[in-house]
N, C-alpha and C positions, 0 to 999 in steps of 0.2 A: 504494500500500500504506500502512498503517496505519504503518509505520518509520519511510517517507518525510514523512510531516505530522510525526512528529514531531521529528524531529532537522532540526533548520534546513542548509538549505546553505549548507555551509562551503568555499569554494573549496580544493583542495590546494594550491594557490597559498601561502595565507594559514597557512594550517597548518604548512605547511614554515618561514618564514619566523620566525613566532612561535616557532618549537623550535628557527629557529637563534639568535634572542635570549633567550632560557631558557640556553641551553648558553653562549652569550657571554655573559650575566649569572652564570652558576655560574661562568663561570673570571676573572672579576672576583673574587667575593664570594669563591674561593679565594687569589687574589693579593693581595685587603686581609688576608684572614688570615695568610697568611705575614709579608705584611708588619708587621703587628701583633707576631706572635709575635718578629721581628726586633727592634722596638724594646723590646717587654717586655725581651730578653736587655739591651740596651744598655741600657735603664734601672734593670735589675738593675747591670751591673757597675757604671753610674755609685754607685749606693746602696752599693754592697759599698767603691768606692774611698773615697767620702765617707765611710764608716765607718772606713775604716782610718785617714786620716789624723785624723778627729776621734778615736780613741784612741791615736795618736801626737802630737798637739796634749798628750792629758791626759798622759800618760805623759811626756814633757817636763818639763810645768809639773812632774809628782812631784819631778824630777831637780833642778830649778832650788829650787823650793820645801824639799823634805826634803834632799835633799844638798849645797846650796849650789853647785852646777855643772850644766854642760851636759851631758846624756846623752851618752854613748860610743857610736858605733854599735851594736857589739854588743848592748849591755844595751839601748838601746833600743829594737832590733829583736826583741830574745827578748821580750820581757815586750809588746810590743803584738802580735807575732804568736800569744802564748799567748792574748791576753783576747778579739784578733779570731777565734779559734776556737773559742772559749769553752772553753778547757781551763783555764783560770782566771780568777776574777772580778775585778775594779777593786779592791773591797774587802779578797784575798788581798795584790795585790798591792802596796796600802798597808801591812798588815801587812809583808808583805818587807821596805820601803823602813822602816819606823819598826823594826823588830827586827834590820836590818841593821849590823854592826858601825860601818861608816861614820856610819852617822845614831848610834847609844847613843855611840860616841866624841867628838860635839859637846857631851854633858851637859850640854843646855842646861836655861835655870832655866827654873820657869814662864811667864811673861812670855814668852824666847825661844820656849818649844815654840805657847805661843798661837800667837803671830806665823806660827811656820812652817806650823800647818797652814793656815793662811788664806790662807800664800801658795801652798800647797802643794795646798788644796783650790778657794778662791776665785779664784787668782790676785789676789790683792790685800792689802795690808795689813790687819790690822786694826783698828776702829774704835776711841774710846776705850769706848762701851760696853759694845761686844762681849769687850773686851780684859780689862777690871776684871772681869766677871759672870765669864768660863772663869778667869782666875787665883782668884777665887775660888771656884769650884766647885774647884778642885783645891786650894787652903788651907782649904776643906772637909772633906777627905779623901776626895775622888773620886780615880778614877785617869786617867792621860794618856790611855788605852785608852779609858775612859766618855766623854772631852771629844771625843778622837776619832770616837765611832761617834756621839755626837750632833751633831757636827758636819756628818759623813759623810750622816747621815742626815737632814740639813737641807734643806728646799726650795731653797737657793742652790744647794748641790751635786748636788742629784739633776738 
């Protein structure tokens, strides 16, 4: 018959065999995928853990920096689990720490308040010329807030 010339023989043999490596190939290609989706999660939490500590790193340096001491548990804990949830920003919660009784109770002079954001923002002292140009932007008559948010807003800090 005209069927038979055209579909080649194919032994059932062969056929069976090849459908059972088709099906053993799909439950591979399903087992890379779970296993995939597995490390996605773990590579998720590693990123969520490195987040958290890299904003308790910064939140630290605020405490050492703006307060002149070592964070307290508590405070902390509150203020990096607010930023790691984003219920409030980095930036909020510098405001906090410079409008914080503790920190307005240091009145410090120009020169100091330089100093502490750098050590506060940069972790580091500041420069002599960094130092001279914000003291005098503030015997200018800017405000700590403007030396702040440009500083804040600096490529070092971001």
């Amino acid at each position: 018959s005209l069927i038979d010339e055209i579909e080649p023989n194919i032994p059932q043999k062969e056929v069976e065999e090849d459908q059972e490596k088709i099906e053993e190939n799909q439950e591979k290609v399903q087992e890379n995928q779970e296993k995939v989706e597995e490390n996605n999660k773990i590579i998720e939490v590693h990123n969520d853990d490195r987040k958290y500590e890299l904003i308790k790193e910064l939140v630290s340096q605020f405490y050492v920096g703006f307060n002149d001491r070592e964070a307290d548990d508590n405070g902390l804990n509150y203020w990096v689990n607010l930023i790691y949830k984003n219920e409030i920003t980095v930036a909020d919660v510098i405001l906090q720490f410079i409008n914080s009784d503790e920190f307005k109770s240091k009145n410090y002079s120009n020169e100091d308040y330089v100093q502490v954001l750098y050590r506060s923002l940069f972790s580091r002292d500041a420069d002599t010329y960094g130092l001279n140009y914000w003291v005098n932007v503030l015997k200018g008559g800017n405000s700590k807030n403007f030396v702040l948010a440009s500083n804040f807003n600096s490529s070092e800090f971001q």
